[in-house]
C-alpha positions in Angstrom: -31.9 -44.1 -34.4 -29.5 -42.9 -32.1 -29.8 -44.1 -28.3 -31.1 -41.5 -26.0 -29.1 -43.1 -23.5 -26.1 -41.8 -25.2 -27.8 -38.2 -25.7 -25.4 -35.7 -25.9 -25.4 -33.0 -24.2 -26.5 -29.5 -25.3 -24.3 -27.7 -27.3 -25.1 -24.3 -25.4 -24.2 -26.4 -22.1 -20.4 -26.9 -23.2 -18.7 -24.2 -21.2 -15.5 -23.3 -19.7 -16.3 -25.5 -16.6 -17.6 -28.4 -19.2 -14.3 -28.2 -21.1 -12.4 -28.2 -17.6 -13.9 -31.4 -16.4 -13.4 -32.8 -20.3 -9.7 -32.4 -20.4 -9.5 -33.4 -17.0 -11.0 -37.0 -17.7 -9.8 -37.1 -21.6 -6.0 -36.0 -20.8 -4.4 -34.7 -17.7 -5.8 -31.3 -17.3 -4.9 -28.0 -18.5 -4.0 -24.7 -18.3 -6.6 -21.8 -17.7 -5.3 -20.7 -21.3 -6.1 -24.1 -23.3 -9.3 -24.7 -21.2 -10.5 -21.4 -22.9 -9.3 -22.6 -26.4 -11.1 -25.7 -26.1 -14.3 -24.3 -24.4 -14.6 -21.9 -27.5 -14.4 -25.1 -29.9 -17.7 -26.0 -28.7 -18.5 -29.6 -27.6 -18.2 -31.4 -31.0 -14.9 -29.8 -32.3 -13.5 -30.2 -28.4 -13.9 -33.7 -28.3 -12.9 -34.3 -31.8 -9.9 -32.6 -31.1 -8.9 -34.7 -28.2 -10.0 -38.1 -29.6 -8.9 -37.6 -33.3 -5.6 -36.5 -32.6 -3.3 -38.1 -34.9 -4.3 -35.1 -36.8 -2.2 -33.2 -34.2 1.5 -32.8 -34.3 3.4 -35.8 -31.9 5.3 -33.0 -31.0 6.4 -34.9 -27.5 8.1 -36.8 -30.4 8.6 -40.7 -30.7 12.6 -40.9 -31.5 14.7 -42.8 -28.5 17.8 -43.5 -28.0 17.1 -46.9 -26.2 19.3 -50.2 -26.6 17.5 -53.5 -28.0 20.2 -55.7 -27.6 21.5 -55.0 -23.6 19.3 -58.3 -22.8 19.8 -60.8 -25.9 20.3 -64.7 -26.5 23.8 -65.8 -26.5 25.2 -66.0 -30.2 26.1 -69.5 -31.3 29.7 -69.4 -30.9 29.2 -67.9 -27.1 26.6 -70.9 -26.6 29.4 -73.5 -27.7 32.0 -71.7 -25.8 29.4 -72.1 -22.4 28.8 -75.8 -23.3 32.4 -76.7 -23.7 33.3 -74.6 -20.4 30.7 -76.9 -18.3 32.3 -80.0 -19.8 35.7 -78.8 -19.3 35.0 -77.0 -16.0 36.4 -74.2 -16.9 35.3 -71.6 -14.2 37.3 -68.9 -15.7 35.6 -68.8 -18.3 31.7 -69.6 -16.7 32.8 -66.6 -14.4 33.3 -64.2 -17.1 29.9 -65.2 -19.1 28.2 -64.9 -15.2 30.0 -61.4 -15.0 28.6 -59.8 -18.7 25.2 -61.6 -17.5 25.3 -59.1 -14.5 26.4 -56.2 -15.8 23.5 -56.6 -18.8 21.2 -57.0 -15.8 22.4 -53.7 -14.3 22.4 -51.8 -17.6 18.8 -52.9 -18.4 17.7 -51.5 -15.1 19.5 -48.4 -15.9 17.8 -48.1 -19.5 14.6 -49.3 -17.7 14.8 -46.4 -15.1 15.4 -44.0 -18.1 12.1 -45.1 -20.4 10.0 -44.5 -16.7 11.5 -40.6 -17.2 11.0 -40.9 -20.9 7.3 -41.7 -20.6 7.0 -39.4 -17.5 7.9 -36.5 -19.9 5.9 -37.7 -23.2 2.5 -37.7 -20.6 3.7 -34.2 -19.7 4.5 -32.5 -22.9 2.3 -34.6 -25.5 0.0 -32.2 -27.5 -2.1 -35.4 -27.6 -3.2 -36.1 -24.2 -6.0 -38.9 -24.8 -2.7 -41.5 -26.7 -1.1 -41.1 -23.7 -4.1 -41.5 -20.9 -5.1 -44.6 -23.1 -1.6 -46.0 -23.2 -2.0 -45.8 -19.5 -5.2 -47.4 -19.4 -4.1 -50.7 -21.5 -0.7 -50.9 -19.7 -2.8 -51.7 -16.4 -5.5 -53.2 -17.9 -3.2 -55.4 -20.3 -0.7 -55.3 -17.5 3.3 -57.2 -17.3 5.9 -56.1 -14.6 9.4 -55.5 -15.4 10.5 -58.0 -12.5 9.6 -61.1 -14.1 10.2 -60.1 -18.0 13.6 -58.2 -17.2 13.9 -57.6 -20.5 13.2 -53.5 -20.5 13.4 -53.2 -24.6 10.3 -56.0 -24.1 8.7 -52.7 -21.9 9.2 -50.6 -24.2 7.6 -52.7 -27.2 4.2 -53.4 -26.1 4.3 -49.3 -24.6 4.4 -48.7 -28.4 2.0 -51.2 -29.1 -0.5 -49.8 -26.5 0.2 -46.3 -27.9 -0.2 -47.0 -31.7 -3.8 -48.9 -30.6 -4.8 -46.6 -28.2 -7.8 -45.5 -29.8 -7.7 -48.0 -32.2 -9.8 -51.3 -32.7 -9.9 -53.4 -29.5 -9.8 -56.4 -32.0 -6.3 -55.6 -32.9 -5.5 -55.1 -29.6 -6.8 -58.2 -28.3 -4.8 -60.4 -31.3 -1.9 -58.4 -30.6 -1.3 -59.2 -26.9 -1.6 -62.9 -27.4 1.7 -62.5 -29.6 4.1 -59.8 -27.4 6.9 -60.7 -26.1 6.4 -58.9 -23.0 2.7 -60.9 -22.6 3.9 -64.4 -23.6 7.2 -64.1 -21.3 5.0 -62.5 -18.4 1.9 -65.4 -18.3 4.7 -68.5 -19.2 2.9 -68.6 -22.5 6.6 -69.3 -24.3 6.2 -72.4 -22.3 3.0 -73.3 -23.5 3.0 -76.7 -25.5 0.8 -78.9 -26.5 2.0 -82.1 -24.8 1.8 -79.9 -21.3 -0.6 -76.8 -21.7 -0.2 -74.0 -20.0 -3.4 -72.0 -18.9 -2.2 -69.1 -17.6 -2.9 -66.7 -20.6 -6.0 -68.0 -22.2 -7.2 -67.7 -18.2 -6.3 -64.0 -17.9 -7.3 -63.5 -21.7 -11.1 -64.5 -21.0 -11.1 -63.2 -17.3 -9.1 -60.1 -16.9 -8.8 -58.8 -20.3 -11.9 -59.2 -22.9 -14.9 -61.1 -21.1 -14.9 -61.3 -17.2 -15.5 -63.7 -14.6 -18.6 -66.1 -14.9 -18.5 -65.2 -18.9 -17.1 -68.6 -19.7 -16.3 -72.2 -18.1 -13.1 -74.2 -17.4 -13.6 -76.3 -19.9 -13.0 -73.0 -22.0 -9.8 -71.8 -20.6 -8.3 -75.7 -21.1 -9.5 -75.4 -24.9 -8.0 -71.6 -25.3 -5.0 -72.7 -23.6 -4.3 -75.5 -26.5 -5.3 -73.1 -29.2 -2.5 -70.6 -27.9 0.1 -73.6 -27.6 3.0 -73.1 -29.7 2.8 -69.0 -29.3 5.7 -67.6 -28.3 8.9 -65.3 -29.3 12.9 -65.2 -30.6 14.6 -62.7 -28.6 12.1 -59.5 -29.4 9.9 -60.9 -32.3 6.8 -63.4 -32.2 7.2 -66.8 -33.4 4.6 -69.9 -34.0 6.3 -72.7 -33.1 4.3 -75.1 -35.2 5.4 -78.3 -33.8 5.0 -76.8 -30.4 1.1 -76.3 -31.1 -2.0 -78.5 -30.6 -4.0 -78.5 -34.1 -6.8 -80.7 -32.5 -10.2 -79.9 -32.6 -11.5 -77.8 -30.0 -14.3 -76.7 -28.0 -14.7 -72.8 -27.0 -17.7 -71.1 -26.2 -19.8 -73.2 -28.0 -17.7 -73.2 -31.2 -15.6 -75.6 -32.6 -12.8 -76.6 -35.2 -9.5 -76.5 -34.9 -8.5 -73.4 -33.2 -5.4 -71.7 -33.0 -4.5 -68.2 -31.1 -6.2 -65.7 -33.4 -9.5 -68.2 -33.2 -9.6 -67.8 -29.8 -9.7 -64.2 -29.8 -12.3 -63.9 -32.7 -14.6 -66.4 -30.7 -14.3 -64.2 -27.8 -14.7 -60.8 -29.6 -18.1 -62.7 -31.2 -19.7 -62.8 -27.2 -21.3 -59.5 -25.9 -19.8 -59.4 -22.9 -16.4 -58.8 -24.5 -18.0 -55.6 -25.0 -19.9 -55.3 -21.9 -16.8 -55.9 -19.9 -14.6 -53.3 -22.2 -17.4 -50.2 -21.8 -17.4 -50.6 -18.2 -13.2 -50.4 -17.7 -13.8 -47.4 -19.9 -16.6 -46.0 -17.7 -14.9 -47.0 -14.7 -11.6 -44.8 -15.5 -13.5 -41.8 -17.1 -17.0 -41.7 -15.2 -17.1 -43.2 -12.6 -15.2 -45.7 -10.4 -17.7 -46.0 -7.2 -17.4 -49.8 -6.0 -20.5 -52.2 -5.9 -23.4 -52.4 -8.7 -24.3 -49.4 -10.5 -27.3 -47.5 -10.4 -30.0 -47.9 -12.9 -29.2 -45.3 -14.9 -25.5 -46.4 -14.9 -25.7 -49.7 -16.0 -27.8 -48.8 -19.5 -25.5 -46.3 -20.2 -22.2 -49.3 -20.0 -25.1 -51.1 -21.8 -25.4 -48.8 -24.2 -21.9 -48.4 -24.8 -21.1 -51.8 -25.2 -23.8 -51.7 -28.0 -22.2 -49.3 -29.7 -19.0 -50.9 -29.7 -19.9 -53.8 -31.0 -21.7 -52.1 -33.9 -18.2 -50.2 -34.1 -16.8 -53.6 -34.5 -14.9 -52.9 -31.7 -13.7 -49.1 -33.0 -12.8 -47.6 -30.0 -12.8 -43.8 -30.8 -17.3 -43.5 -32.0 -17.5 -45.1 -28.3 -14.7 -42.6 -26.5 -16.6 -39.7 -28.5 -20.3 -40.5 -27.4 -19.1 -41.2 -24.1 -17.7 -37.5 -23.9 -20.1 -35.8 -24.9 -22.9 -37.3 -23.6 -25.0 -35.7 -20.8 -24.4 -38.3 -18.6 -20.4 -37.7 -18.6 -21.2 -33.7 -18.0 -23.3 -34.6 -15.2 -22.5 -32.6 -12.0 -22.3 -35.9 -9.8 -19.3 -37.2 -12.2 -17.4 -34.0 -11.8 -14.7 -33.9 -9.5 -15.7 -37.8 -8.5 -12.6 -39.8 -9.4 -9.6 -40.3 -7.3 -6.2 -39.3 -9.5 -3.9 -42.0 -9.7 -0.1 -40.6 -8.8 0.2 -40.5 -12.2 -2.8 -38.2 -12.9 -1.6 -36.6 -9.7 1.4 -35.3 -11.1 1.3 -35.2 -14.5 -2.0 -33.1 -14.1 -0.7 -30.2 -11.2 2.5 -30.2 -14.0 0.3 -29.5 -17.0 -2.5 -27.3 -15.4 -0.8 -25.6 -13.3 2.3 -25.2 -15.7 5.1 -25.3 -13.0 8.4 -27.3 -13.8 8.8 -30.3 -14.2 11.8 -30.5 -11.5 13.2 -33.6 -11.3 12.2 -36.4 -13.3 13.6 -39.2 -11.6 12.1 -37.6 -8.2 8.4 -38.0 -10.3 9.3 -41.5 -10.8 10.3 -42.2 -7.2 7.4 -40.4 -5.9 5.2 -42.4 -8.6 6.5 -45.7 -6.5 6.0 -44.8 -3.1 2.4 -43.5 -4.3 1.7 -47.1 -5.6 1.8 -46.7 -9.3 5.3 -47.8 -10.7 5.4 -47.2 -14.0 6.3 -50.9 -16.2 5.6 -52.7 -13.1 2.0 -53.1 -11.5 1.5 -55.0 -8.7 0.4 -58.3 -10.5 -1.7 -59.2 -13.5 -5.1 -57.3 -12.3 -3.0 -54.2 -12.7 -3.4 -51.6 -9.8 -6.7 -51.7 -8.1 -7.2 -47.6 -8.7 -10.1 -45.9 -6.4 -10.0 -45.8 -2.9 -6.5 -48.2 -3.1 -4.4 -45.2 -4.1 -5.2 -43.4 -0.6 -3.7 -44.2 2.9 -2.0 -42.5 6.0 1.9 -43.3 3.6 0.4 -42.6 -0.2 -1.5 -38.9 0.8 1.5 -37.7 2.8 3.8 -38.3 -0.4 1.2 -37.0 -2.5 1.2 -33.7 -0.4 5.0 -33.6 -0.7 5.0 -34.4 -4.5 2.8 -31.0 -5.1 4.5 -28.8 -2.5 8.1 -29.6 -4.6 6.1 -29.4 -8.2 5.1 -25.8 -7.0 8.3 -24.3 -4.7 11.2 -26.6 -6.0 11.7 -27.5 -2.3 12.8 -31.0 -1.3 10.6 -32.8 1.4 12.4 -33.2 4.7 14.1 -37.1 4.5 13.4 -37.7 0.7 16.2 -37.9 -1.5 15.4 -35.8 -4.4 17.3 -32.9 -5.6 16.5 -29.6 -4.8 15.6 -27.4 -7.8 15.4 -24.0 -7.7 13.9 -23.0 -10.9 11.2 -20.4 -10.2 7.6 -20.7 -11.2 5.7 -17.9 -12.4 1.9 -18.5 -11.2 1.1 -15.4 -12.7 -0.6 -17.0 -16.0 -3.0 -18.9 -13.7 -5.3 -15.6 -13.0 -4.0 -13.3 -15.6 -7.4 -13.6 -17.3 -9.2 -12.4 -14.3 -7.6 -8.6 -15.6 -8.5 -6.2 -12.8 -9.2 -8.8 -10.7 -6.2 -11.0 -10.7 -5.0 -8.1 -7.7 -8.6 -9.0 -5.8 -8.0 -11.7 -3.2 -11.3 -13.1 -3.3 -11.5 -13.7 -6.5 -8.1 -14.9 -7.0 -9.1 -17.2 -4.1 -12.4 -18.7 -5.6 -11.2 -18.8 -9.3 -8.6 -21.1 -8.0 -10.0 -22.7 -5.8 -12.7 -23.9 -8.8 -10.0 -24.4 -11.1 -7.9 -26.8 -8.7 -10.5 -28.8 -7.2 -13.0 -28.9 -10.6 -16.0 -27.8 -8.8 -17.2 -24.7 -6.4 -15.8 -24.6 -3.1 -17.9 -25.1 -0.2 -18.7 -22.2 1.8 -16.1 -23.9 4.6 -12.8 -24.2 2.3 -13.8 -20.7 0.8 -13.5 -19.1 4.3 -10.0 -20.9 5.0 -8.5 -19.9 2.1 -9.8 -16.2 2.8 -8.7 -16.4 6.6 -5.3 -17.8 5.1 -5.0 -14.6 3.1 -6.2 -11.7 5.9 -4.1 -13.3 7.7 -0.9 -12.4 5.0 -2.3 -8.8 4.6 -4.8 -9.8 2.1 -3.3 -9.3 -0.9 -2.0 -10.8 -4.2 1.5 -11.4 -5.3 3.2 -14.4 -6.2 4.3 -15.4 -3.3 1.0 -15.5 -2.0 0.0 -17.1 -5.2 2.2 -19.8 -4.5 1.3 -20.3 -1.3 -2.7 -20.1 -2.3 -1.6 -23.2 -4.6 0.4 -25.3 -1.8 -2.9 -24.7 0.4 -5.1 -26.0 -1.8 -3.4 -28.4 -3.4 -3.3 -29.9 0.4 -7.2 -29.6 0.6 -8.7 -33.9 0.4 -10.9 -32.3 -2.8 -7.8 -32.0 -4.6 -7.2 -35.8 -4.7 -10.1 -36.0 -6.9 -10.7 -35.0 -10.9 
């Protein structure tokens, strides 16, 4: 019997505004013109659409050009050439190994910087929004910084392991971190053996990952922390180093034998609040993110996710699809409620608002000083998201970001090129037909579309004053500048 928790909502209910706060929340916005399409779908073939969509072309396309080998192992004759140099002290030849060491180190960076615009552009242009939102999700959730792997090829890895599971089975997911590269090098797991364990992962595993804190005990973490002894990797491929590994019997969660890695992730999946803890970082980043205890109401919903994915055996796609379509999603105190990330920022006000794309590399720049740089979050909680994203520094680069998505115009002091490609805002009312020339409606269709819900009365009157005050009319300069204004408004921060 299905859960009338999870009730859907009314077919007749799904319109145009319904699809608008859908592909707002399951993707990064989109264009007047697509929001139509997918309102016309109707709920069940919308949200099919968007969580199904390796039936849709990857027309962002997958193909890079990207070097595995800039950051490798020394070769065996260049490892006996090093030892005999430090016996001989030959500097000559230390300073020349120190000298290629360097200059790898500066051309990872450089192919590091160039995957941030490569991503940057996939999240832009994908004709599957949802792989690339969840690939976002798990790289914070599941979350290594470039710093201390410097190894960008490593990066790039698990962001294709995160993007082939997106949707997937958390399971796979789960068993799959414990042997990446990235992972292992990130929590010291390559230095985890059994005569001196190291706890870092199977700590992080149970806490910030699958089950949460108070979910488990010490005596856990020690036990998980032998079973992943011996995990660790050859230059970019997994290895179990089996003399490395503790095949003791163990004691985790209640279970016990002798465990290894994929153990300890199958004793973990087998607790509910692995599934607890997974529906609500999925509520958090499409429902609601509010800080403290949840309502009633919220808390059976999470509830009743988590019972859903466990019956999914931890499918994540029947859980993503009753969570979009439920009532509870659609509900008018969820609209317009979440503060964008600077990723969501800009990747959204590009895609909606179709301008272009400018600059890459002054997205990625912007992405930094608005707290979310991409391959490197702040530490292994990932970024904090909410109310973190917005101070007195973050908002002012946020209102800059928009102002140079929509005019091309470089913020006084920054550094990023000027581009002077001209955007057409024309499309955004063209639908409006005789009224796209009528100021107020132009104004309050805009104003709905930008910041997902009505205007109050007070922002309606501003952006009308704005307008008499310009000779109340419509053009595209006035267009534009309609955008910059709101776009500016506090309401625009949220989605």
């Amino acid at each position: 019997m299905p859960n009338p928790t999870l009730k859907a909502l009314s077919p007749e209910k799904f319109d145009y505004w319904k699809a608008h706060h859908l592909l707002s929340r399951a993707g990064f916005g989109g264009t007047p013109a697509q929001v139509r399409s997918l309102a016309d779908l109707g709920l069940d073939r919308a949200v099919d659409l968007l969580v199904d969509y390796q039936k849709v072309a990857d027309d962002a396309g997958t193909e890079t050009t990207f070097d595995a080998d800039i950051i490798r192992p020394p070769t065996d004759a260049e490892r006996r050439e090093q030892q005999e140099a430090r016996r001989s002290n030959n500097e000559a030849v230390l300073e020349r190994f120190q000298r290629m060491r360097n200059e790898a180190t500066a051309n990872d960076r450089r192919q590091l910087a160039e995957m941030r615009k490569w991503w940057l552009q996939r999240m832009i242009e994908s004709g599957r929004p949802l792989e690339e939102r969840m690939t976002l999700l798990w790289h914070g959730h599941f979350a290594t910084g470039y710093r201390t792997i410097e190894d960008s090829w490593h990066m790039h890895q698990q962001n294709q392991f995160f993007r082939r599971h997106a949707t997937g089975n958390f399971a796979e997911l789960a068993s799959g971190i414990i042997r990446d590269p990235a992972m292992l090098r990130y929590l010291d797991n390559n230095r985890n053996r059994r005569q001196s364990p190291n706890e870092n992962l199977a700590r992080e595993l149970m806490e910030l990952f699958t089950m949460g804190e108070g979910n488990y005990s010490e005596h856990d973490i020690k036990e998980g922390a032998r079973a992943l002894t011996g995990y660790t990797y050859d230059d970019d491929a997994f290895r179990f180093d089996r003399g490395a590994h503790d095949a003791g019997p163990k004691a985790i969660l209640g279970r016990r034998g002798t465990f290894d890695g994929e153990d300890f992730v199958r004793i973990i999946l087998e607790s509910r609040a692995t599934a607890d803890f997974i529906c609500l970082k999925l509520y958090r980043a499409f429902v609601c993110d509010m800080p403290g205890p949840f309502s009633k109401d919220r808390a059976k919903f999470v509830e009743a996710l988590g019972k859903r994915l466990r019956e999914s055996k931890y499918e994540l796609r029947p859980v993503l699809k009753a969570l979009f379509k439920s009532e509870h999603f659609h509900d008018p105190e969820h609209v317009a409620s979440l503060i964008k990330s600077p990723v969501q920022l800009v990747v959204q006000a590009v895609r909606s608002l179709h301008t272009p794309a400018r600059r890459l590399s002054a997205l990625a720049s912007a992405l930094e000083l608005m707290g979310q740089d991409l391959y490197q979050p702040p530490s292994v909680k990932g970024w904090d998201g909410g109310r973190a994203w917005i101070n007195t520094a973050t908002l002012f680069v946020r209102q800059n970001v928009l102002v140079y998505l929509i005019t091309g115009v470089r913020p006084a002091g920054s550094q990023w090129d000027v581009d002077e490609a001209r955007y057409d805002p024309s499309h955004l009312v063209a639908h409006l037909g005789a009224k796209a020339s009528d100021p107020d409606s132009v104004a309050e269709y805009l104003m709905r579309f930008m910041l997902g819900v009505a205007p109050a009365a007070e922002r309606r009157e501003q952006v009308l004053a704005f307008l008499r005050e310009r000779g109340n009319r419509i053009d595209t300069d006035r267009i534009i500048a309609l955008l910059c204004l709101i776009s500016a408004m506090p309401e625009y921060q949220l989605c």
